[in-house]
N, C-alpha and C positions, 0 to 999 in steps of 0.2 A: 830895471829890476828883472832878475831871469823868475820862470816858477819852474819848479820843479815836475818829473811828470806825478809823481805821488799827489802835488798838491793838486794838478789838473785833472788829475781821477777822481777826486774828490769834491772840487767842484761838479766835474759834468756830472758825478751822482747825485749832488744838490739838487742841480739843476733837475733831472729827469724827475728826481723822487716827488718835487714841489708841482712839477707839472703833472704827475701822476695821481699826486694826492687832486688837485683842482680837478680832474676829469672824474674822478672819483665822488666827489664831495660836491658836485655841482647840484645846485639847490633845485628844484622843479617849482612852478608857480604855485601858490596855494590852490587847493583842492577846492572848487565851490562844490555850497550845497544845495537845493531847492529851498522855496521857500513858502512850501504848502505843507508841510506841517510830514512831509514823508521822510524816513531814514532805513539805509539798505545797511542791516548789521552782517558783517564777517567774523567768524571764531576758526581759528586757523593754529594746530601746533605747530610750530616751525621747527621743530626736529633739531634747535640748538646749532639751525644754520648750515646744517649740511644735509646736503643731497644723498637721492638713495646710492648713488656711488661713494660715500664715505667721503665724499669731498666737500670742503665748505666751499657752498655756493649760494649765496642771497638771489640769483637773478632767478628762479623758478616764485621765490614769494614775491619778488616785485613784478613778476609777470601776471601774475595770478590778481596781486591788488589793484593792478591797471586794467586791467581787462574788465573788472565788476565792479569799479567806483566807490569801493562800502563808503559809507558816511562814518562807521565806527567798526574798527577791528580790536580783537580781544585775540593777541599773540599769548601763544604760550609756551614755554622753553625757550625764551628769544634774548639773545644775549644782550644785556644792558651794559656796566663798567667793564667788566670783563672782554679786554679786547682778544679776540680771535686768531688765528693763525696768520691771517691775511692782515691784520692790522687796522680793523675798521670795528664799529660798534653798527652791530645789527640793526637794529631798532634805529638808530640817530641816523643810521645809511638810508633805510626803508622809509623816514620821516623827511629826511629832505628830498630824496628821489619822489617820493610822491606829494611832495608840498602841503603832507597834514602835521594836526599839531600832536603831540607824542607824551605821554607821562611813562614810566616803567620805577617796577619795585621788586627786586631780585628776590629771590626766594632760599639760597644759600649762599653762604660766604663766595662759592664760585660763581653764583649767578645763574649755576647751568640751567636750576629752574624758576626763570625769571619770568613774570606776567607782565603785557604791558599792553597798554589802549595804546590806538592811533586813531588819529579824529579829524574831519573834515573842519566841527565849531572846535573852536576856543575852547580850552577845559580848564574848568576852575574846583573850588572843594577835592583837592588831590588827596586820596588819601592810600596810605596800604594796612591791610589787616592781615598782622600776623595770624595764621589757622592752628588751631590747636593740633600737635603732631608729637608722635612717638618714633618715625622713622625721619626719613627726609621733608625738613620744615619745606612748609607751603604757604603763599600769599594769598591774598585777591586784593586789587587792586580797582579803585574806585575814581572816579573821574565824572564831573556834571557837566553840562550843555543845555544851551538855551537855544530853543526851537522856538521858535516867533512868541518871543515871551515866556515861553512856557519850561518850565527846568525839568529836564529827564536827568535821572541816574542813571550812571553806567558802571556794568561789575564786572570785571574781568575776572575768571579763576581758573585754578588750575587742582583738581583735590587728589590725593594718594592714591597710593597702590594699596595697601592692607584695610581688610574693611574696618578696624575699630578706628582710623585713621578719616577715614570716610565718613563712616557715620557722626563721629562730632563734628570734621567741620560741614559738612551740613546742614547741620542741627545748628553749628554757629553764625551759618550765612544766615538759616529762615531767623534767627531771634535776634540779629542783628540788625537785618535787612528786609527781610519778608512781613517781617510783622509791624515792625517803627517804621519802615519808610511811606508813608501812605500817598505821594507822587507817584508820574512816572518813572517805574522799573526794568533795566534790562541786566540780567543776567545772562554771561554766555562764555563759556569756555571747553575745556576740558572737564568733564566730570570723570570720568576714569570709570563709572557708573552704569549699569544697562540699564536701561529706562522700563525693565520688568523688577527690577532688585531693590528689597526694599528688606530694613536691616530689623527684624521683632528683636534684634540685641545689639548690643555693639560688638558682640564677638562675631555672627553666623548672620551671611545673609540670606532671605529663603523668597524665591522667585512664584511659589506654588501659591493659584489664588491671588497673586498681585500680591504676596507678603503675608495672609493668611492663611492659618488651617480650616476646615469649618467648624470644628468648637469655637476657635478663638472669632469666628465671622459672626458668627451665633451667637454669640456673647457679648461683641462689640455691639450689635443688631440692638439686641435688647437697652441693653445700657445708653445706646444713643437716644433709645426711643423713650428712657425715662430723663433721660437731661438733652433736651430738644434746644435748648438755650443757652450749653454750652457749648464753646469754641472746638471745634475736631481738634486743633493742635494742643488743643490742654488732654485730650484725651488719648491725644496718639502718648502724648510722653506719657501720659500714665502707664501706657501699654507697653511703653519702650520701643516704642513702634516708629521707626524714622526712613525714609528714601525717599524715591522719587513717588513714587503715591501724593506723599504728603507734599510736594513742591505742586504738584499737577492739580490739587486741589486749591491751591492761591494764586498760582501761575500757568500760564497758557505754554506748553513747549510748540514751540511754532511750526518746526518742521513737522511734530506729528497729528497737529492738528489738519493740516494742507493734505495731508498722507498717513487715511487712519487704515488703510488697507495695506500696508505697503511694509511687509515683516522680513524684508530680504537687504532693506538698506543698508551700509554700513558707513562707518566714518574714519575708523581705523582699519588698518590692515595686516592683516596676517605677517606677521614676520617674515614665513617664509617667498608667500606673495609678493611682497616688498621687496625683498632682494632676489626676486626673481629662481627660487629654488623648488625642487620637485614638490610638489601639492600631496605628500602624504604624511599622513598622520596630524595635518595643519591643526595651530589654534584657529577659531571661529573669526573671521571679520567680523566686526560689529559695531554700532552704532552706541558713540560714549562720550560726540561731545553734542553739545546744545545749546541750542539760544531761548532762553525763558522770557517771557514779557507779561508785565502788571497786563491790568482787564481798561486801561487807559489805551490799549493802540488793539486795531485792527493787523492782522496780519493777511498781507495783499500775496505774498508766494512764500516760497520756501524751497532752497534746493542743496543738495551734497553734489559738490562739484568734481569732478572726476577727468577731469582734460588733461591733458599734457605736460601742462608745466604743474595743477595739480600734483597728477604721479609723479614728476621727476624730483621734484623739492620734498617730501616728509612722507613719515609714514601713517598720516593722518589727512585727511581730504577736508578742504574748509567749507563750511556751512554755512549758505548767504539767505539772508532772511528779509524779503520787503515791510514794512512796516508802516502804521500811517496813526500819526496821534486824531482819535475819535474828536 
């Protein structure tokens, strides 16, 4: 039987593309974790998979989650269903190259803003919560783990660009999750948020005073000092009053506790910084994502990472947080 050469091109493409895809897709061992009761969280945007050269490139985030071991990563922009240019899924590629286990919950019909844990334990109670949105829908994405018996939550998120957008899901993570969940808690993602902005509206955010004027400080003063018994969060929404304030009163932000002097940080980068373009007129670097944790864990470090493969993968720098359940 002769073959033709048409048909012999088509196999040896078989051939290469099956071998290509195995070098590709080769699984890494599972990730162990300790088992004294410690976990190194990661919140990292992945930029949708492509590097500051516009090119899709996953090896800067697998470089970066090997190098620091996280026990849990909170990806955000990270492609899930939606296969890529290159023809691999982000997150499923990240999961077996690094041998942890993976949940993800896409955030629009493209995925582009999709949230997803990656986990050293086993994750069970998977869930995703639609965020309440007027522009581009958002998730958070939840996933549990069992530390020598003990069950931690974990909240992946990702929240909007316009603040009336912001301020509810906020407001929907604390009344979903800040306030029912009375285990341990970690929250950590993208907030899109500056950790001074805090919203007296859903429309205007106002950063003076931590969110207050001094009437309205002086008012609240009073008022708290005649209901000493009431919950602050029943009072902030009476005030309409929602940010990061009020997350900082139930929750410990980890980096800025490790670094209460330290006002020059950032986590995101300048557009122009990022693509390496003249430094004039720039938006601000600044510091927008974060790792929150219930008053159940000690936090042992905290750092915004800034290396190499950092810069060369997103235009957000990931934040790794030691942690130690009390």
């Amino acid at each position: 039987m002769s073959i033709r050469p048409r048909e012999v091109l088509i196999i040896v493409t078989l051939i290469v593309s099956a071998a290509t895809l195995a070098l590709v897709w080769t699984a890494a061992e599972p990730q162990q974790h300790t088992d004294d009761g410690a976990l190194r969280v990661m919140t990292f945007n992945v930029h949708q998979g492509f590097d500051n050269s516009g090119r899709t490139n996953p090896v800067p985030f697998l470089k970066a989650i090997e190098a620091y071991r996280p026990d849990l990563v909170s990806l955000q922009e990270s492609e899930s269903n939606r296969l890529l240019s290159s023809q691999y899924d982000l997150v499923l590629w990240l999961a077996r190259r690094t041998g942890m286990h993976y949940y993800y919950g896409p955030g629009t019909g493209e995925n582009i803003y999709g949230v997803s844990i990656l986990s050293a334990y086993p994750l069970h109670n998977q869930r995703v919560y639609h965020l309440p949105a007027e522009e581009d829908p958002r998730v958070a994405v939840q996933g549990e783990l069992d530390v020598n018996g003990t069950p931690v939550r974990f909240l992946a998120v990702h929240l909007g660009l316009s603040v009336p957008d912001r301020y509810h899901q906020m407001k929907y993570i604390f009344n979903e999750q800040i306030k029912k969940h009375t285990g341990p808690l970690i929250i950590a993602g993208d907030f899109n948020t500056l950790e001074s902005e805090n919203f007296i509206s859903e429309q205007k955010p106002d950063t003076r005073n931590d969110g207050w004027d001094e009437n309205r400080l002086r008012e609240f003063a009073d008022r708290q000092a005649q209901n000493t018994e009431r919950n602050i969060a029943e009072l902030a929404a009476e005030e309409q009053f929602f940010g990061m304030r009020t997350y900082r009163r139930f929750m410990t932000d980890s980096w800025r506790m490790l670094n209460p002097d330290d006002h020059d940080a950032y986590s995101w980068l300048d557009t122009n910084v990022y693509l390496g373009k003249p430094q004039d007129e720039l938006e601000s670097s600044v510091r927008i994502d974060y790792v929150f944790v219930s008053d159940h864990f000690s936090v042992e470090s905290a750092r915004i990472v800034a290396d190499e493969n950092a810069l060369a993968g997103s235009d957000h720098l990931p934040v790794i947080v030691d942690l130690k359940l009390k």
